[in-house]
C-alpha positions as CSV (number, residue, x, y, z in Angstrom):
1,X,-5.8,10.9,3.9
2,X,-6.9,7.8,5.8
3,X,-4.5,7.1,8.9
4,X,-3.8,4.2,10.8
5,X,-2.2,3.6,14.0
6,X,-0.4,0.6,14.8
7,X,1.0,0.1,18.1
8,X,-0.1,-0.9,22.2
9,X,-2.9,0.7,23.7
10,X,-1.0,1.5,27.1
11,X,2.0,2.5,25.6
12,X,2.8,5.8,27.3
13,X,4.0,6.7,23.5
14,X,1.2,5.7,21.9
15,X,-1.0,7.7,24.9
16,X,0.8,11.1,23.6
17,X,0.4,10.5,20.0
18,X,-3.5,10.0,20.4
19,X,-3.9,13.0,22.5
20,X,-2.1,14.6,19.7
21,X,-3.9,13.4,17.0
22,X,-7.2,14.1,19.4
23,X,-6.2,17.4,20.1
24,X,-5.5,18.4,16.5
25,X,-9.2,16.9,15.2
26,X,-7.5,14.4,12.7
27,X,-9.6,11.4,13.1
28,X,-7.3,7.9,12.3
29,X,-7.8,4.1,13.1
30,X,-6.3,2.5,15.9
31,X,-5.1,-1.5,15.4
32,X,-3.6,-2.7,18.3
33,X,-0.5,-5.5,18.4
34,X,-1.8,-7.4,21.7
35,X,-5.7,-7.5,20.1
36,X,-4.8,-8.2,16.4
37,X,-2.4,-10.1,14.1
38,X,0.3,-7.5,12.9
39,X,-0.6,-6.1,9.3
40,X,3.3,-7.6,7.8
41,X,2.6,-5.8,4.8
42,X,2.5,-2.6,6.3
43,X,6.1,-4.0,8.6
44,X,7.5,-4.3,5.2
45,X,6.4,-1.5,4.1
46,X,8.0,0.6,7.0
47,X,11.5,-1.7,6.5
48,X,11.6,-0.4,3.2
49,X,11.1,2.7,3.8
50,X,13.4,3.2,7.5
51,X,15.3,0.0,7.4
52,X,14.7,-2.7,9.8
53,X,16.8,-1.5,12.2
54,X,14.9,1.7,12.5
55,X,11.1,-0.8,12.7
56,X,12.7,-2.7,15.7
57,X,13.0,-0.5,18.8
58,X,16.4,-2.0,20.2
59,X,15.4,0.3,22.8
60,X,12.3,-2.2,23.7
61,X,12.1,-4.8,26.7
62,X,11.3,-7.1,24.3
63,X,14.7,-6.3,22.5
64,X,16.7,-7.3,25.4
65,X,15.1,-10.9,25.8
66,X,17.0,-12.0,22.7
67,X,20.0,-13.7,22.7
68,X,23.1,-11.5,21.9
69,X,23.6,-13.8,19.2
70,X,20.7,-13.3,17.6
71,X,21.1,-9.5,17.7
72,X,24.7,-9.4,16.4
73,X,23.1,-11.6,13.5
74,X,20.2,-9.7,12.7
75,X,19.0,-9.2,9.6
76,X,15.4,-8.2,7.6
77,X,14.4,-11.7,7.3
78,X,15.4,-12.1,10.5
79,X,13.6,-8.8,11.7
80,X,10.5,-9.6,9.8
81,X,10.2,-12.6,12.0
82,X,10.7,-11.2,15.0
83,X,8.2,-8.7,14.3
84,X,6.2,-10.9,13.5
85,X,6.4,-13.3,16.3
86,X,6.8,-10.4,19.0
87,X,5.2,-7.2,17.7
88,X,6.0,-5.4,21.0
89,X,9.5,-4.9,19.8
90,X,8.0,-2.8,17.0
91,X,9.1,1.0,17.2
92,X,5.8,2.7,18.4
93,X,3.9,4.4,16.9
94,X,4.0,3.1,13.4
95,X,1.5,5.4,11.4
96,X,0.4,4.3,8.0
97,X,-0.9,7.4,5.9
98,X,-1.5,5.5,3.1
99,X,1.8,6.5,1.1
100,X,4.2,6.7,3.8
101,X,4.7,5.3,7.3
102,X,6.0,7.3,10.1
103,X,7.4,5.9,12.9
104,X,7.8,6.9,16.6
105,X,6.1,10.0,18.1
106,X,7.4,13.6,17.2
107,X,5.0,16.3,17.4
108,X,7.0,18.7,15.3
109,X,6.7,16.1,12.6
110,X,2.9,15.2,12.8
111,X,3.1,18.8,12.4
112,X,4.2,19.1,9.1
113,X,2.8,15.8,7.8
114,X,-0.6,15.8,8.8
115,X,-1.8,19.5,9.3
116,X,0.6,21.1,7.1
């Protein structure tokens, strides 16, 4: 299984989910939102999969910079381009395994996914 790791280096998330993955010997690639374009495929992929409202953290700093309008209104379109735009308000870590994408860090989880 080849694993990728989208998300921001100095997120204190992403900091616990590569100590994880460090301390459990299962090597991944790391592609980082403030360094490289996001991968939208792999955003599409995830809404798909979750549903947009599960990609975007509403939980984010980013999140509360939009207009309440906006986020009464929101939609996928809408969500795509927001992630697109501002891929800091994208749930982190989003972890592409090839077949599925997981999202956020939960060690019980990486658990069963990636060593079981």
């Amino acid at each position: 299984m080849t694993i990728t790791i989208y998300g921001i280096k100095n997120c204190d998330t992403m900091k616990k989910t590569f100590q994880w993955f460090d301390d459990n010997n299962i090597a991944y690639d790391f592609i980082d939102y403030k360094k490289t374009d996001v991968d939208m495929g792999v955003v599409k992929r995830a809404m798909d999969q979750h549903g947009w409202d599960a990609v975007i953290n509403r939980k984010s700093q980013t999140w509360r910079t939009i207009t309440d309008e906006a986020k009464a209104n929101m939609n996928r379109d809408d969500a795509e381009l927001l992630a697109d735009s501002k891929p800091s308000v994208i749930k982190r870590p989003m972890i592409d395994t090839g077949k599925d994408i997981v999202l956020g860090f939960d060690s019980h989880k990486y658990d069963s996914i990636f060593k079981g």
